[in-house]
C-alpha positions in Angstrom: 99.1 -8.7 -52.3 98.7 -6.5 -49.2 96.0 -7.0 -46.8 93.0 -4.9 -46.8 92.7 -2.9 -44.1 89.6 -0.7 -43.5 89.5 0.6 -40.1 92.6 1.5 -38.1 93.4 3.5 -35.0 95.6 7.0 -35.3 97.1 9.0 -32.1 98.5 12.5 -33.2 100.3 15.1 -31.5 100.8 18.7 -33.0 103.9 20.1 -31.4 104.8 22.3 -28.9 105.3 26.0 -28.7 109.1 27.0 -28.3 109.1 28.6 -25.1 110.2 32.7 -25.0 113.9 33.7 -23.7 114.4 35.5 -20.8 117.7 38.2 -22.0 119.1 41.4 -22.1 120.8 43.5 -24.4 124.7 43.4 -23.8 127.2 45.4 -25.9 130.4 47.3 -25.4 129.9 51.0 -23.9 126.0 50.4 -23.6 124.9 49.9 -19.6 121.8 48.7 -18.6 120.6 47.0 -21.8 117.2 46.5 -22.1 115.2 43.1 -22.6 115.7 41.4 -25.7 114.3 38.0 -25.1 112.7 36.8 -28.3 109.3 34.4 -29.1 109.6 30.9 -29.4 108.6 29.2 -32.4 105.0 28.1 -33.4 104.9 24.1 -33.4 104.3 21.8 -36.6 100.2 21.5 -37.9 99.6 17.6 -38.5 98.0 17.9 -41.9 95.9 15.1 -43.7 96.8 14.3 -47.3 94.2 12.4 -49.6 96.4 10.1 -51.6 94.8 8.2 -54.8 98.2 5.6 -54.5 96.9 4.4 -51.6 94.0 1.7 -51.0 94.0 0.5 -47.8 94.8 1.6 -44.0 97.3 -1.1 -43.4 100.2 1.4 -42.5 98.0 2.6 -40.0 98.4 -1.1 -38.0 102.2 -1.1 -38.1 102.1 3.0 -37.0 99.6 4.6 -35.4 101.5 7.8 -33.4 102.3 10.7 -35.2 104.0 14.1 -33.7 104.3 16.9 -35.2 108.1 18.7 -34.5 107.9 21.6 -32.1 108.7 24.9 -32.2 112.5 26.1 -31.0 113.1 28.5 -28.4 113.2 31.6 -28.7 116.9 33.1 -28.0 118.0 36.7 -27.2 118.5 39.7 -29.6 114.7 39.3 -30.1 115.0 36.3 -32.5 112.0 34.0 -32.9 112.4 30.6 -32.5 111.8 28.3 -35.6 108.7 27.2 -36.5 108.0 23.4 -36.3 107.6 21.5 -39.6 104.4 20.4 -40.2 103.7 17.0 -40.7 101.9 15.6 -43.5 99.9 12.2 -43.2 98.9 10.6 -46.1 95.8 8.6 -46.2 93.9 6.7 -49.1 91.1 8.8 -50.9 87.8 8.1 -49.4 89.1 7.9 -45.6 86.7 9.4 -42.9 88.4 10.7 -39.9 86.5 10.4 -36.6 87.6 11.5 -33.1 87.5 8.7 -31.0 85.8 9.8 -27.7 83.2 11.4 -29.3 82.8 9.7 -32.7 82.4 12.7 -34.6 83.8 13.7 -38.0 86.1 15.8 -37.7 88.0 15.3 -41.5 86.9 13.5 -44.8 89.4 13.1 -47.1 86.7 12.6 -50.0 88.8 13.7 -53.0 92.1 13.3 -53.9 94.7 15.7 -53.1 92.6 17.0 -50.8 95.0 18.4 -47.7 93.3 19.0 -44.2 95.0 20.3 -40.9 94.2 17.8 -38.2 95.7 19.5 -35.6 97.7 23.3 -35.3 100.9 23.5 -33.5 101.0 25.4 -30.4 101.9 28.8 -30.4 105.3 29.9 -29.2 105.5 31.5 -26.0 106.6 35.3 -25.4 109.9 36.4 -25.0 110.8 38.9 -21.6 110.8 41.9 -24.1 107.0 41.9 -24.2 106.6 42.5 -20.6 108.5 45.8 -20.4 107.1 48.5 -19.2 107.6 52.0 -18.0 107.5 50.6 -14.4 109.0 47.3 -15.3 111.8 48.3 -17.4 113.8 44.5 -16.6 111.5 41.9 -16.5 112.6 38.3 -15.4 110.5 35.9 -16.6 108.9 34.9 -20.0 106.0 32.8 -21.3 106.3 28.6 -22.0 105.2 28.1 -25.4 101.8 26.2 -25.9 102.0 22.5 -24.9 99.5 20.2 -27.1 97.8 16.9 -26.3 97.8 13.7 -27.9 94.6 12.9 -29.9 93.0 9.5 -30.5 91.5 9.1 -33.9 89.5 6.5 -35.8 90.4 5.9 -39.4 87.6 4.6 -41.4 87.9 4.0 -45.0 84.7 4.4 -47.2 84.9 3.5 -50.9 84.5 6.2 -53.5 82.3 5.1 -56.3 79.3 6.5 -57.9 77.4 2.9 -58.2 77.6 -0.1 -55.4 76.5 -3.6 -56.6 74.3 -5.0 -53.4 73.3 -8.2 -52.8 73.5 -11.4 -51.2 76.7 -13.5 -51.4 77.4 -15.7 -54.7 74.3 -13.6 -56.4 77.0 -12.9 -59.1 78.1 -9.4 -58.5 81.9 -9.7 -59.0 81.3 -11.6 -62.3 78.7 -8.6 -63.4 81.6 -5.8 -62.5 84.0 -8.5 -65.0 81.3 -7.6 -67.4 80.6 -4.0 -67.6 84.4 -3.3 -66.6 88.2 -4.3 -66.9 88.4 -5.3 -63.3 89.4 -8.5 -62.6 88.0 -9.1 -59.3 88.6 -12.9 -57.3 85.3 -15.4 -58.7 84.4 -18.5 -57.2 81.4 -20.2 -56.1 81.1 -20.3 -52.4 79.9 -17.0 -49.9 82.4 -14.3 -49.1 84.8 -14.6 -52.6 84.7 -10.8 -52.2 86.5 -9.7 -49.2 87.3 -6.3 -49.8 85.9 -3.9 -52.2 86.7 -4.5 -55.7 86.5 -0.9 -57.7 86.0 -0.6 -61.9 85.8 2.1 -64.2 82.4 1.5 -66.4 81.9 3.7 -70.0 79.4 3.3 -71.8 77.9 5.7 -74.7 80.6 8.3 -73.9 79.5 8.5 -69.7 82.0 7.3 -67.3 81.5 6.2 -63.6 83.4 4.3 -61.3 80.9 0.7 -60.0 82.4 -0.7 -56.4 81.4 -4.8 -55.9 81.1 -4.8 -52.3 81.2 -8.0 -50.2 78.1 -10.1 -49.5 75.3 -8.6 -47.4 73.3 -11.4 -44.8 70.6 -10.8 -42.7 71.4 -9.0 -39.7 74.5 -7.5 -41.3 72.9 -3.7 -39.9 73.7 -5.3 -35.9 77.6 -6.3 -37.3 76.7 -10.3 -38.2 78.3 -11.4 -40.9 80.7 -9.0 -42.6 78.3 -6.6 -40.9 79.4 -2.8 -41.2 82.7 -3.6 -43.3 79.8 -4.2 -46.0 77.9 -1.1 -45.3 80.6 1.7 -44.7 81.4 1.2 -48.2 77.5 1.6 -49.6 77.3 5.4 -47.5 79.3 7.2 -50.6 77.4 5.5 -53.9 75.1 7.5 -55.3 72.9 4.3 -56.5 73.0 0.9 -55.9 72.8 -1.9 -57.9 70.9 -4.4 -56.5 71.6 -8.1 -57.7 69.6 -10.9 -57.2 69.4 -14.6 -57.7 66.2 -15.0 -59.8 66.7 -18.7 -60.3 66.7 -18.7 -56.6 69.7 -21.6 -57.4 71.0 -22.0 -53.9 67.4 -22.4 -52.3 66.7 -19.1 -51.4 63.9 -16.9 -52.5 64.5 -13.7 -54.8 61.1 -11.6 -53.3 62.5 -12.5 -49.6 66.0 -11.6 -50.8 65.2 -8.6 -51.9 62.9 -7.6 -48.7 65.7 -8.6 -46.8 68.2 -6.4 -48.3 66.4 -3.8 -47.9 65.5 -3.8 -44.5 69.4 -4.0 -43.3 69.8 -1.1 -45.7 67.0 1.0 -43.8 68.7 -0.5 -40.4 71.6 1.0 -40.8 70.7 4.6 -41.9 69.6 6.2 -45.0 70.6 3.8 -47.3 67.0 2.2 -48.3 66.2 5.5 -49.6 69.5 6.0 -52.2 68.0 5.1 -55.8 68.2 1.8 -56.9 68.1 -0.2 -60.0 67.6 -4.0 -59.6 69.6 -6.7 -61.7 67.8 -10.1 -61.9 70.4 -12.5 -62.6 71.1 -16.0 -63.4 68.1 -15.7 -66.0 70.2 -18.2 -67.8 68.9 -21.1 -65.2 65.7 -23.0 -65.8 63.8 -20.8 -63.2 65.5 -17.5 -63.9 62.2 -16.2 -65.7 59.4 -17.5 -62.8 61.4 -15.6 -60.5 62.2 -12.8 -62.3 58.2 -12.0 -63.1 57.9 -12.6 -59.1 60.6 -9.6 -58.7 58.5 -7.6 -61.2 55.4 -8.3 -59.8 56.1 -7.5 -55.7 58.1 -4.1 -57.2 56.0 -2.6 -59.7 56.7 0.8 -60.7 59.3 1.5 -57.1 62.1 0.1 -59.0 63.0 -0.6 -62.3 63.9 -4.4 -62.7 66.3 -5.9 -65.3 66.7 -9.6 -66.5 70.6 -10.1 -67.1 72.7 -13.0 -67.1 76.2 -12.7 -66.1 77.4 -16.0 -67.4 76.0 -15.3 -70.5 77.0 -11.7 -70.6 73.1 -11.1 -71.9 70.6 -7.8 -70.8 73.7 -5.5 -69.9 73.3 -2.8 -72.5 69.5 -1.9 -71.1 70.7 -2.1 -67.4 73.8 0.0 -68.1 71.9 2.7 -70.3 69.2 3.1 -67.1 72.7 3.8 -65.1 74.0 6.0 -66.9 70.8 8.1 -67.4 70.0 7.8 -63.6 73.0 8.9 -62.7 73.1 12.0 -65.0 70.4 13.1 -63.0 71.3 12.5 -59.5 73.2 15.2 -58.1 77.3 14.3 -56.6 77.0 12.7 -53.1 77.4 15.1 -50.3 80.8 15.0 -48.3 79.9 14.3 -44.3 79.6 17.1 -42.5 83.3 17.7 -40.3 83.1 19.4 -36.8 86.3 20.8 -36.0 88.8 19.6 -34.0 89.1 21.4 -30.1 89.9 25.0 -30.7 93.7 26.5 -29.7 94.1 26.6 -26.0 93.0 30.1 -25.2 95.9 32.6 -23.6 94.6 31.8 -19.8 93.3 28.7 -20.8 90.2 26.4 -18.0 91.0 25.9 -14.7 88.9 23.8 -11.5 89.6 24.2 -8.0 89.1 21.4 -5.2 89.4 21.3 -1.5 92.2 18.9 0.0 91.4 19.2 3.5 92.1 22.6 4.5 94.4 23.0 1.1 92.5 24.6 -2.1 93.6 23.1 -4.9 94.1 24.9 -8.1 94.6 22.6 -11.4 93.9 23.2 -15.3 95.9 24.0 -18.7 95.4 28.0 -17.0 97.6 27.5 -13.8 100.3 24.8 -15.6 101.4 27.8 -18.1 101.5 30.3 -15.5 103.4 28.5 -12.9 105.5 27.6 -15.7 105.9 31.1 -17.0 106.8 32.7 -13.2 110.1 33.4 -12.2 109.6 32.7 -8.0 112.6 34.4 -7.1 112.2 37.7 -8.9 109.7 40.1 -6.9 108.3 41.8 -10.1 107.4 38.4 -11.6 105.7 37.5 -8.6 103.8 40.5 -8.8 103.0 40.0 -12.6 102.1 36.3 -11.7 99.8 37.6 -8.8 97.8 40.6 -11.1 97.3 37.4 -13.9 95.7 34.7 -11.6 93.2 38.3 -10.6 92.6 38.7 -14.3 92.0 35.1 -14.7 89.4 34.6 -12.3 91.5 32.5 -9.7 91.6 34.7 -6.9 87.5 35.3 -7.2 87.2 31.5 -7.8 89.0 31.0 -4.6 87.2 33.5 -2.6 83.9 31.9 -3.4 85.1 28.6 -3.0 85.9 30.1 0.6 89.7 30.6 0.9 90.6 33.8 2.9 93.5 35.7 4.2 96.1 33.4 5.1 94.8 29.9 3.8 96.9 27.9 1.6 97.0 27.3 -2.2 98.6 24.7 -4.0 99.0 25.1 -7.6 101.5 22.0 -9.2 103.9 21.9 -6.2 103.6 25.0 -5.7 102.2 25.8 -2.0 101.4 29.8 -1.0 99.7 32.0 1.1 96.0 33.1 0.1 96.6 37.0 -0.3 93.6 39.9 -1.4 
């Protein structure tokens, strides 16, 4: 059986604009042809996928760089360069996508078949026959196409069920899901049986929900101890938890403390000690299964209602599963996280900063590294066009009140020139 895998890391790369051709019309009997450079291509989106064959992230550890194809260059006769496949990335149902810097959401892959663009291609850059003008009737130059960045992602895989069994470890929760379900999850008596989340389809009286046993919980699971957060980032999508507890107390422990401590790593973690809750007192088939269970009662009242069952036995699961079913009937479908999007397409001039190398202003940014790519240095109306664009910009004020003036040098890449009004 494949490992479990949970968490993984994910680079991506859309791809690159196809840069724009620099040509000019040639045919038999026609002089002087005018440009005819075409577009390059738009690069390939990387898309998510949601994929309910898949169940854990461990593809993700063997790969973890995806890249988009880019865009082809445009070529003359004005013909546009080919767009870029997109590239899809499957991932299992339930997978939160977070970017890594930041930690923000920026996709959850919550249902399946789900499809979400990660990242967008690069647009292709312009061919010479968009600079034409009246004045400028053969222009030399053309633009690069976009170039992207590599991303760094965090894939975090949340479970997708609509009731999580809580609890400490070898309080019976795997043997309840064997119960109420056909899963067949991994039973034995010592802590941590249940490594990974075991999922099971429950129906009862016609109602169908989906019940995740999720590894043991121990105190100070909220600060990582134990299996820490692998515990809890499967509890943020259930709409209600079941919460089981030894009532015999059979391995010394005490089922009022038990529950209190639950509780409290729930509330330390976020939310999650306010999701409804239904409590399953367990092992009633052990001599002090009942003393503890009228403890339970007694410290909960009327917050929670509390149900003797007995796993072993297979006795009190019709009442416990009828109050699931009706509580869930009225709780409304859990709320996908919110998703901030990714960093918006480079704009045309893009950012640029400017710093002072002794007497040398420097000029750097994604704005200066697609002009100086786009210029043509020996052609004097390129020049000109590359001059009027760093004005439009902002540059040549930016350099002015940085100080430059008449004369002083600029460096932009390895580029070195003359400050010029």
């Amino acid at each position: 059986m494949a490992a479990f895998v949970d968490r993984a890391p994910f680079i991506a790369k859309a791809g690159n604009g196809g840069n724009g051709c620099v040509s000019f019309h040639r045919e038999k009997f026609v002089q002087n042809g005018g440009p005819d450079g075409g577009d390059g291509g738009r690069g390939g989106d990387v898309v998510l996928l949601a994929d309910e064959n898949m169940h854990t992230l461990l593809d993700f550890r063997f790969r973890s760089k995806y890249e988009a194809e880019a865009g082809t260059d445009g070529s003359s006769g004005r013909r546009q360069g080919k767009r870029g496949e997109e590239l899809v990335v499957k991932v299992p149902v339930g997978t939160v996508v977070r970017e890594k810097e930041s930690g923000v959401v920026v996709a959850d892959m919550y249902e399946a078949g789900r499809q979400k663009v990660l990242l967008r291609g690069g647009r292709g850059g312009w061919g010479n026959s968009h600079f034409a003008t009246p004045t400028r009737q053969a222009p030399n130059f053309a633009k690069p196409g976009i170039k992207t960045e590599r991303h760094e992602f965090v894939l975090e895989l949340k479970s997708i069920a609509d009731v999580g069994l809580v609890g400490y470890p070898n309080v019976g929760k795997s043997t309840i899901l064997s119960v109420v379900t056909a899963a067949k999850p991994k039973i034995a008596n010592y802590h941590f049986t249940t490594l990974t989340p075991n999922l099971g389809m429950v129906r009862h009286h016609g109602q169908d929900f989906v019940m995740a046993d999720i590894p043991g919980l121990v105190e100070g699971a909220s600060d990582g101890a134990g299996l820490g957060h692998d515990f809890l980032r499967h509890v943020e999508r259930t709409r209600l938890l079941l919460h089981v507890i030894d009532a015999a107390g059979s391995e010394g422990r005490h089922p009022v403390e038990d529950y209190e401590q639950i509780n409290e790593e729930l509330l330390k973690y976020g939310d999650l000690a306010n999701r409804p809750q239904i409590i399953a007192a367990n092992k009633m088939d052990l001599p002090d299964g009942e003393t503890g269970y009228q403890m339970l009662k007694e410290h909960i009242g009327d917050k929670y209602p509390v149900f003797p069952v007995s796993a072993a036995t297979r006795q009190g699961f019709d009442a416990l599963m009828d109050c699931v079913a009706n509580t869930l009937a009225q709780l409304p479908p859990m709320e996908p996280f919110t998703e901030e999007e990714m960093l918006p397409e480079m704009l045309e001039h893009g950012t640029f900063e400017i710093e002072k190398d002794g007497p040398v202003f420097v000029v750097t940014g994604s704005a200066v590294v697609q002009l100086i790519d786009s210029v043509n240095f020996s052609d004097e109306e390129s020049l000109n066009w590359f001059h009027r664009t760093l004005r439009r910009a902002g540059i040549i004020d930016a350099l002015r009140e940085a100080g430059a003036q008449e004369g002083s040098t600029v460096r932009i890449e390895d580029m070195e020139f003359d400050f010029v009004e």
